[in-house]
mmCIF entry with sequence, helices, sheets and N, C-alpha, C, O atoms, coordinates in Angstrom:
data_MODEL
# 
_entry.id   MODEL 
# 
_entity.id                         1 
_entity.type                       polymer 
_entity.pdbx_number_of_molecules   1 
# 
_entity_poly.entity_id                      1 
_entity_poly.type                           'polypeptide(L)' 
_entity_poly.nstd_linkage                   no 
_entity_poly.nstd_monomer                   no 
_entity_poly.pdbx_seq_one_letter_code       
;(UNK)(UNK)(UNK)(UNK)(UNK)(UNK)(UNK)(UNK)(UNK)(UNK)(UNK)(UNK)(UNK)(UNK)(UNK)(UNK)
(UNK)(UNK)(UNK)(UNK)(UNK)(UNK)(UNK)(UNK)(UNK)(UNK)(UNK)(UNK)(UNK)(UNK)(UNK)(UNK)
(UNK)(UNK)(UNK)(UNK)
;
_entity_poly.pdbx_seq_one_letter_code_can   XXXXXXXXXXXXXXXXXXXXXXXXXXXXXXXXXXXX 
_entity_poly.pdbx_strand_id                 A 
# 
loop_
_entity_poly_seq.entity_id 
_entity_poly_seq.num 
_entity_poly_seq.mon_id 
_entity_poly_seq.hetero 
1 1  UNK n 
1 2  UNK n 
1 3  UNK n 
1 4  UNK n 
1 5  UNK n 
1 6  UNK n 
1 7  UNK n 
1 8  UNK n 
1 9  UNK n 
1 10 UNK n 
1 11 UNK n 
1 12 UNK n 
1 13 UNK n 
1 14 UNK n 
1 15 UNK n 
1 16 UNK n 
1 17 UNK n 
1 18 UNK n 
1 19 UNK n 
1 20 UNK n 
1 21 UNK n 
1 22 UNK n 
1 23 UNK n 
1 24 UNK n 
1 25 UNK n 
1 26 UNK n 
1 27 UNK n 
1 28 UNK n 
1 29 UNK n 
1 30 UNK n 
1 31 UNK n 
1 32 UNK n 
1 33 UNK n 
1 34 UNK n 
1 35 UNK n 
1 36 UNK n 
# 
_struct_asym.id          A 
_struct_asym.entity_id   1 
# 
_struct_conf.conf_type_id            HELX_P 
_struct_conf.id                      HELX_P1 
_struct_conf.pdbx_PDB_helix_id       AA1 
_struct_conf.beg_label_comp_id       UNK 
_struct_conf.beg_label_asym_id       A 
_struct_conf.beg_label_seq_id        2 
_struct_conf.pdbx_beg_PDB_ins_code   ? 
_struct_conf.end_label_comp_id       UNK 
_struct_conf.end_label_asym_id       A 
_struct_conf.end_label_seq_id        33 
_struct_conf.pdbx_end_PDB_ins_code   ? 
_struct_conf.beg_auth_comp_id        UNK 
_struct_conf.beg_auth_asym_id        A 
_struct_conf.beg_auth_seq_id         2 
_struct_conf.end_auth_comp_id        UNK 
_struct_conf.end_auth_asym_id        A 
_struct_conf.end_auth_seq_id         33 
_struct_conf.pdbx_PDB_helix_class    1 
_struct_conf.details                 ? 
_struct_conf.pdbx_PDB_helix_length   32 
# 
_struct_conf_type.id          HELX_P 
_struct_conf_type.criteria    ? 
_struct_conf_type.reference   ? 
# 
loop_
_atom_site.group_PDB 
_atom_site.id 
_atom_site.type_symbol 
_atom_site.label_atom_id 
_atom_site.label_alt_id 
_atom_site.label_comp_id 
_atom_site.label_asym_id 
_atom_site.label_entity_id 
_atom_site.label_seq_id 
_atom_site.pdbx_PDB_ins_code 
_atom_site.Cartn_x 
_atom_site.Cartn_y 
_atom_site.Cartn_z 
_atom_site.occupancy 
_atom_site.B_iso_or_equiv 
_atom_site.pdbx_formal_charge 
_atom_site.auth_seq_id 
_atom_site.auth_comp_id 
_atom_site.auth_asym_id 
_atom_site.auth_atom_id 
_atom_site.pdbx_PDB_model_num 
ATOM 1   N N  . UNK A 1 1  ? -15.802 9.194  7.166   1.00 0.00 ? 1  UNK A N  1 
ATOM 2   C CA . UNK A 1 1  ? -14.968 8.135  6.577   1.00 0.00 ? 1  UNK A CA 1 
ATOM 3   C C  . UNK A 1 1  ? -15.325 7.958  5.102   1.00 0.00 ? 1  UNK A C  1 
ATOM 4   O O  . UNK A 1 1  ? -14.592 7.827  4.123   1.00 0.00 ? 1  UNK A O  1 
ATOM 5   N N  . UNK A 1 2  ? -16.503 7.988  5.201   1.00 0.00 ? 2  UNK A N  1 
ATOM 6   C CA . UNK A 1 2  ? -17.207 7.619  3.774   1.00 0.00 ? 2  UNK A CA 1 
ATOM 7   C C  . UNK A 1 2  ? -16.021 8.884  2.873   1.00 0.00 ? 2  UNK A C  1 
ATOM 8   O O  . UNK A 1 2  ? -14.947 8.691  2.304   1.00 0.00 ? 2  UNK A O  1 
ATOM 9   N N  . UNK A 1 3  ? -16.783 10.078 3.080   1.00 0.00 ? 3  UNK A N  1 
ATOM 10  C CA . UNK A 1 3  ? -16.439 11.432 2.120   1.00 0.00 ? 3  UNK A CA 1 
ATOM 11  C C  . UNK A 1 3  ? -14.775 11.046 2.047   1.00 0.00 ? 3  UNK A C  1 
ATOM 12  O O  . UNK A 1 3  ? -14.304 10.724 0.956   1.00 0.00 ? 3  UNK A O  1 
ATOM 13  N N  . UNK A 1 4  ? -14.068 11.087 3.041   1.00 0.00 ? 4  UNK A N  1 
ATOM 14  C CA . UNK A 1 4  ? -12.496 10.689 2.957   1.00 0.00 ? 4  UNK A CA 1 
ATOM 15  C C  . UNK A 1 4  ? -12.373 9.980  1.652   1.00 0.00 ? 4  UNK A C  1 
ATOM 16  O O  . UNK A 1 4  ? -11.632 10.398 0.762   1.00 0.00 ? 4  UNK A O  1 
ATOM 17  N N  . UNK A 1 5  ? -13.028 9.013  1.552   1.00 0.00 ? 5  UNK A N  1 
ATOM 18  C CA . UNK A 1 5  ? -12.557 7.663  0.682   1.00 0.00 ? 5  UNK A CA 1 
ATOM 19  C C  . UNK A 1 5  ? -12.960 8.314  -0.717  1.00 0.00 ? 5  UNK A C  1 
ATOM 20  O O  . UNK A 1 5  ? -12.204 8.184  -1.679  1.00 0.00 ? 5  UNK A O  1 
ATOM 21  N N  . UNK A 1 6  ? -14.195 9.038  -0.824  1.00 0.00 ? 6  UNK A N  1 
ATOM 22  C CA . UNK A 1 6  ? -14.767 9.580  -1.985  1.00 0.00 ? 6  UNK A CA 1 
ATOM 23  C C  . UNK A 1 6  ? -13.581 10.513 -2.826  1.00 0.00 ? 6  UNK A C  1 
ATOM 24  O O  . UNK A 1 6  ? -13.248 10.573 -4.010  1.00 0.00 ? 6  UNK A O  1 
ATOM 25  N N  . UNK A 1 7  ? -13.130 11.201 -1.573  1.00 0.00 ? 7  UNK A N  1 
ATOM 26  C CA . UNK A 1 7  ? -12.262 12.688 -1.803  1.00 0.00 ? 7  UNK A CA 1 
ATOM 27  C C  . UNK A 1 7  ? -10.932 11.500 -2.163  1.00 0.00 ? 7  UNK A C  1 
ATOM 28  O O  . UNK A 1 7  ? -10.439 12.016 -3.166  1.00 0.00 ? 7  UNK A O  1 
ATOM 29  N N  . UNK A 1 8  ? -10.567 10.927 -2.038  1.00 0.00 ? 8  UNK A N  1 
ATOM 30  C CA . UNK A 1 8  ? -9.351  10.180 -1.987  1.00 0.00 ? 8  UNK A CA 1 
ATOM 31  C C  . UNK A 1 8  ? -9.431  9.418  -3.638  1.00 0.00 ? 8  UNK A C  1 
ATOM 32  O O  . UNK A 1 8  ? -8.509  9.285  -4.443  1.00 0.00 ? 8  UNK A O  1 
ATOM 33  N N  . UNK A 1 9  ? -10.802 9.021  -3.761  1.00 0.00 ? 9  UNK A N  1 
ATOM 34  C CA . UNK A 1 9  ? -10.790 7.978  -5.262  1.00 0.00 ? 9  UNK A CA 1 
ATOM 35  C C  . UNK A 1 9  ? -11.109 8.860  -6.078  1.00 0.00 ? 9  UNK A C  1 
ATOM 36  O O  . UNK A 1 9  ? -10.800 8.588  -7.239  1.00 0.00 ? 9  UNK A O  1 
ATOM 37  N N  . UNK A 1 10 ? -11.620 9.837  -5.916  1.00 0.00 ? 10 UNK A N  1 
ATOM 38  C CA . UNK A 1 10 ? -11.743 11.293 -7.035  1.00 0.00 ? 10 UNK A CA 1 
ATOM 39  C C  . UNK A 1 10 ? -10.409 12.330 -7.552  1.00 0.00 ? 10 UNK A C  1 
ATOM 40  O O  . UNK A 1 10 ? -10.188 13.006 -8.556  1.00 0.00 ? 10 UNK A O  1 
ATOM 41  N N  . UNK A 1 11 ? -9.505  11.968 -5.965  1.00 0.00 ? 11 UNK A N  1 
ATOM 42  C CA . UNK A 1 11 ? -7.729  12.518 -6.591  1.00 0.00 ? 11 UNK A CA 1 
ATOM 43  C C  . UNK A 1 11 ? -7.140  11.576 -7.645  1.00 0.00 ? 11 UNK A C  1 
ATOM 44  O O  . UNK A 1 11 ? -6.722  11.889 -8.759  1.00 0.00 ? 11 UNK A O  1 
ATOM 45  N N  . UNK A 1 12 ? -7.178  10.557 -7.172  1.00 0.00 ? 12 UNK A N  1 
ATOM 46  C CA . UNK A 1 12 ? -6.761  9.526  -8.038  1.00 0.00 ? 12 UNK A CA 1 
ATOM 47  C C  . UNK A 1 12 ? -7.300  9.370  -9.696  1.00 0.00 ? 12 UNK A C  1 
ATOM 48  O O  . UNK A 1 12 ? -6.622  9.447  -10.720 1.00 0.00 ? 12 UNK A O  1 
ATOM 49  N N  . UNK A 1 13 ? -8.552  9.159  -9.564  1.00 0.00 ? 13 UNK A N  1 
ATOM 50  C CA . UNK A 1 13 ? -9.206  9.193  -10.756 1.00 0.00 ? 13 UNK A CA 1 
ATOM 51  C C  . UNK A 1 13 ? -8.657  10.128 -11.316 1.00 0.00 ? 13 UNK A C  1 
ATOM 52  O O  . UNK A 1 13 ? -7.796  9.861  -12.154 1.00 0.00 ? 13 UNK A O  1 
ATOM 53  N N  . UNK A 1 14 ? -8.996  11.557 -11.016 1.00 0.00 ? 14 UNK A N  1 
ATOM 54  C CA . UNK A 1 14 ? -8.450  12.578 -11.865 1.00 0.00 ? 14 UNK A CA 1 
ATOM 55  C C  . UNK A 1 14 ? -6.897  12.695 -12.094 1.00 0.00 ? 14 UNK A C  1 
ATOM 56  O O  . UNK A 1 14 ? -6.619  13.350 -13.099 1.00 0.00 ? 14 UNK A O  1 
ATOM 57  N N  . UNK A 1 15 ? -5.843  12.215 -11.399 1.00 0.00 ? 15 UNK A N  1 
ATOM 58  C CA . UNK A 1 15 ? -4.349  12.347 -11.489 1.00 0.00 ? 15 UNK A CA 1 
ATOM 59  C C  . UNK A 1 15 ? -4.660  11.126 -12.978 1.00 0.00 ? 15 UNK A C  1 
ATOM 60  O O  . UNK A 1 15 ? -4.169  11.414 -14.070 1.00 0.00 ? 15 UNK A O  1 
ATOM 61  N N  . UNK A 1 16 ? -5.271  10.178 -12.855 1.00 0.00 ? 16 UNK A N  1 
ATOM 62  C CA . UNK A 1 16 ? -5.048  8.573  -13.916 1.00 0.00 ? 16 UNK A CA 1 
ATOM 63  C C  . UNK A 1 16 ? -5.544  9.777  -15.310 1.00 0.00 ? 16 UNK A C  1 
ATOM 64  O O  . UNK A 1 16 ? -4.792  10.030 -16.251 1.00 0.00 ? 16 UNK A O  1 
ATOM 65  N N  . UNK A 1 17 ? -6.885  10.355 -15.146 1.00 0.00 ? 17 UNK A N  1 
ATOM 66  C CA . UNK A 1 17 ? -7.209  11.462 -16.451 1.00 0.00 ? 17 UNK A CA 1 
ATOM 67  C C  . UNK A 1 17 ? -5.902  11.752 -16.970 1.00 0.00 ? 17 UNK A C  1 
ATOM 68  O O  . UNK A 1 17 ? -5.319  11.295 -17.953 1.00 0.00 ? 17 UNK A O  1 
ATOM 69  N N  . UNK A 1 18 ? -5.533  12.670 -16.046 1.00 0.00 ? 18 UNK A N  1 
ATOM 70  C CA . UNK A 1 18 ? -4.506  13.922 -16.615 1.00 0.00 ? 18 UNK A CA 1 
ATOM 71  C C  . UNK A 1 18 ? -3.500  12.915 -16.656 1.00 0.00 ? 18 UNK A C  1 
ATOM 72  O O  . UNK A 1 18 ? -2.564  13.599 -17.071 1.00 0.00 ? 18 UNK A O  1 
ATOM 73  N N  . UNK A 1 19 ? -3.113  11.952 -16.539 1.00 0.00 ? 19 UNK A N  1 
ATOM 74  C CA . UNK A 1 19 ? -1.795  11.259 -17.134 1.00 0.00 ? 19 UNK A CA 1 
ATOM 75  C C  . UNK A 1 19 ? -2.547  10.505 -18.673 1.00 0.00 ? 19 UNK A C  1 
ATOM 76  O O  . UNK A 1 19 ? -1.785  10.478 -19.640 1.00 0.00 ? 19 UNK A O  1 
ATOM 77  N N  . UNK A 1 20 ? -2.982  10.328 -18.737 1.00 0.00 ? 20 UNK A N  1 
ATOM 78  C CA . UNK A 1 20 ? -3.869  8.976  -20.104 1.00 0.00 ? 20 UNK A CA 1 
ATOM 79  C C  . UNK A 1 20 ? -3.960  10.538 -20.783 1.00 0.00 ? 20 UNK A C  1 
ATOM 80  O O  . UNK A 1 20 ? -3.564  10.313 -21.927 1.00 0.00 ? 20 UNK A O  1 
ATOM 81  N N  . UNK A 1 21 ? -4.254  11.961 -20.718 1.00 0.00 ? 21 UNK A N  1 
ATOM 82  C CA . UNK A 1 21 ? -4.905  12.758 -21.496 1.00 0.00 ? 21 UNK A CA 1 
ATOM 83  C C  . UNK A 1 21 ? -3.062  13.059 -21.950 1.00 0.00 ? 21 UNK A C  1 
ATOM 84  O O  . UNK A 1 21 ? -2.803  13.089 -23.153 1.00 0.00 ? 21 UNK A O  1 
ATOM 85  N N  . UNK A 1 22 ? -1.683  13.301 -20.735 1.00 0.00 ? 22 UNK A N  1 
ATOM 86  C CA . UNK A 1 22 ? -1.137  13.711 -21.282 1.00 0.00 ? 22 UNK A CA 1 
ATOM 87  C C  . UNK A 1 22 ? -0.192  12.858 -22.262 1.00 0.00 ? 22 UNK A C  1 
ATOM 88  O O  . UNK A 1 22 ? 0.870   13.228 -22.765 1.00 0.00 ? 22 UNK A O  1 
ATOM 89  N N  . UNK A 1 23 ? -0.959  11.406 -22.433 1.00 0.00 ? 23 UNK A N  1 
ATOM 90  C CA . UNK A 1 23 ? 0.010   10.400 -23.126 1.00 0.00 ? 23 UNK A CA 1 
ATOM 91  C C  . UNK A 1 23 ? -0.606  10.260 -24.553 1.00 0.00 ? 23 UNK A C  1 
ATOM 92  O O  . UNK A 1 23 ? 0.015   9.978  -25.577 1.00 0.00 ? 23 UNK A O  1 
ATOM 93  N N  . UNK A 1 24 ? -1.643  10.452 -24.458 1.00 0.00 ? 24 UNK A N  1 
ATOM 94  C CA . UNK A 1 24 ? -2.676  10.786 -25.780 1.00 0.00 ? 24 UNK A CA 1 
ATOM 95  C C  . UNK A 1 24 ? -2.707  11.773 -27.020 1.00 0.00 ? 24 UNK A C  1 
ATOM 96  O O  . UNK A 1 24 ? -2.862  11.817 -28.241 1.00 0.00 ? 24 UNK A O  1 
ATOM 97  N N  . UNK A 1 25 ? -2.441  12.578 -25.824 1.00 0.00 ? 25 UNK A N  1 
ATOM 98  C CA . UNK A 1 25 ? -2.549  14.122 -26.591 1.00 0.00 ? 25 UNK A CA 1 
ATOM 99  C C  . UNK A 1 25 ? -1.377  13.957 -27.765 1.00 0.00 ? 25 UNK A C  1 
ATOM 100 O O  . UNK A 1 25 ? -1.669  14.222 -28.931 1.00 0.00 ? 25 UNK A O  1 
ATOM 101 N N  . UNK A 1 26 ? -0.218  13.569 -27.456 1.00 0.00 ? 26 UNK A N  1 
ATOM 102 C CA . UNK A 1 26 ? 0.546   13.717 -28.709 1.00 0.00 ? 26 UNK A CA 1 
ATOM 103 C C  . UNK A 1 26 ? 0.499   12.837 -29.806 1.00 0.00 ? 26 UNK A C  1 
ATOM 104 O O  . UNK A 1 26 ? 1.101   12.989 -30.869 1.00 0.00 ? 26 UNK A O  1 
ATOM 105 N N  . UNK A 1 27 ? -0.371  11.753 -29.445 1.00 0.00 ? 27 UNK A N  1 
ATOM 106 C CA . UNK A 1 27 ? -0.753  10.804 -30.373 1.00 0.00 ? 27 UNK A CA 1 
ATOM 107 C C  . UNK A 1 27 ? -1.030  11.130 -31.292 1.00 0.00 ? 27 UNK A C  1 
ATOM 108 O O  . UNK A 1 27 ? -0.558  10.961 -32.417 1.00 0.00 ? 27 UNK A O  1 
ATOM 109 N N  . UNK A 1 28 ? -2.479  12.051 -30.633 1.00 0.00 ? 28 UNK A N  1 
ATOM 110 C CA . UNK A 1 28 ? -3.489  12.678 -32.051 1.00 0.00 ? 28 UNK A CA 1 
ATOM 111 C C  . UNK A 1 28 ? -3.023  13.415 -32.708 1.00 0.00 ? 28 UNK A C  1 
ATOM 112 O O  . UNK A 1 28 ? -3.275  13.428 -33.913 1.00 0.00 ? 28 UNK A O  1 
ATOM 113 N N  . UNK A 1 29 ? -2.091  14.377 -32.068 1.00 0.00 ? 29 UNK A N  1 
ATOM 114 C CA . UNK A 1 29 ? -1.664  15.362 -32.787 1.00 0.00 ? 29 UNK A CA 1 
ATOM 115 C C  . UNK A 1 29 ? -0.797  14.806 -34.209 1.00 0.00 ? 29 UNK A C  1 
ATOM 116 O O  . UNK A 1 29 ? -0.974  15.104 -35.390 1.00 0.00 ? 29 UNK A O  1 
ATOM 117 N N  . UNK A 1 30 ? 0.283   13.804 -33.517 1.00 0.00 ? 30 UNK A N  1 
ATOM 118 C CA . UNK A 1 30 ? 0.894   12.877 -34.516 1.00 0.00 ? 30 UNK A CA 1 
ATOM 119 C C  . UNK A 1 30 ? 0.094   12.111 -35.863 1.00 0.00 ? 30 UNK A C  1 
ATOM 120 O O  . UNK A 1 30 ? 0.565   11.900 -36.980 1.00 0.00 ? 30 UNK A O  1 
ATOM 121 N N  . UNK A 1 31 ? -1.492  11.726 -35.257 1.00 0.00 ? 31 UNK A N  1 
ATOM 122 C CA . UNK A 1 31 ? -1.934  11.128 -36.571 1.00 0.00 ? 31 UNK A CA 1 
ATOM 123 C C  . UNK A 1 31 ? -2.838  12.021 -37.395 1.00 0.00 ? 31 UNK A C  1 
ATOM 124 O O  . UNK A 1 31 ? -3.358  11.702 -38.465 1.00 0.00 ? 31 UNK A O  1 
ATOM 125 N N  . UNK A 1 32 ? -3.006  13.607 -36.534 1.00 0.00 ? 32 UNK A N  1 
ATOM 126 C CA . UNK A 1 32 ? -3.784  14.040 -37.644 1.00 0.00 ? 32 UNK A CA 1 
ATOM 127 C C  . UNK A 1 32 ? -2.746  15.101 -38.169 1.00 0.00 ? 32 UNK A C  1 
ATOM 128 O O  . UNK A 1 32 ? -3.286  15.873 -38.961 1.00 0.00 ? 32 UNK A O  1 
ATOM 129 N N  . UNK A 1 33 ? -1.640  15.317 -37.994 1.00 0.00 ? 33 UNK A N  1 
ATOM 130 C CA . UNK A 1 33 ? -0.573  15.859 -38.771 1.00 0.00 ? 33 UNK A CA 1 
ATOM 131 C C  . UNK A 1 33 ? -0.304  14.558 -40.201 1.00 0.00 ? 33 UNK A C  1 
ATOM 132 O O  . UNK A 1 33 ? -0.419  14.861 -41.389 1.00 0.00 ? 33 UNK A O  1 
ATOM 133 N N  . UNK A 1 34 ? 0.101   12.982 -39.639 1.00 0.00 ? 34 UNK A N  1 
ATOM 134 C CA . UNK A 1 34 ? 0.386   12.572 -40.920 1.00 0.00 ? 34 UNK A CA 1 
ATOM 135 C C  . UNK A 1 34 ? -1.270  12.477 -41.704 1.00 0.00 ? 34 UNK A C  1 
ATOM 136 O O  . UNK A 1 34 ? -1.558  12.284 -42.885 1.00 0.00 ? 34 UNK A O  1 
ATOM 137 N N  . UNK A 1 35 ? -1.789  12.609 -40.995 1.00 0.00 ? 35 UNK A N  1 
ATOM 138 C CA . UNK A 1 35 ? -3.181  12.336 -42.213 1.00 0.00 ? 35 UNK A CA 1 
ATOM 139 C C  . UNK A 1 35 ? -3.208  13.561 -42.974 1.00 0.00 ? 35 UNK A C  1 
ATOM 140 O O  . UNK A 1 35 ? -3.708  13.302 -44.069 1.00 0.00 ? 35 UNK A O  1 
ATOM 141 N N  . UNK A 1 36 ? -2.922  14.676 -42.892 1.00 0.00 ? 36 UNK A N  1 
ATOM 142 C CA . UNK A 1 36 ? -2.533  15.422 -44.142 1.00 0.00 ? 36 UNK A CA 1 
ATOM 143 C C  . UNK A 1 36 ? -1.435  14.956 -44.847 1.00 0.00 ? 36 UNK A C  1 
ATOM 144 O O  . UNK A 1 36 ? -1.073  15.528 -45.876 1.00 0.00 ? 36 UNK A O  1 
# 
């Protein structure tokens, strides 16, 4: 039960990463393009 719950909050965690990394990513790109 335990490992279930582990394996279950570790999908999650990582799906929340890869969404925040893919909302980010164009940010930076955006402010270190205008900072030249």
């Amino acid at each position: 039960m335990g490992d279930g719950l582990v394996g279950k909050l570790g999908i999650d965690l990582y799906a929340k990463v890869n969404l925040i990394i893919m909302v980010l990513s164009p940010i930076f790109v955006i402010k270190t393009v205008d900072g030249r």
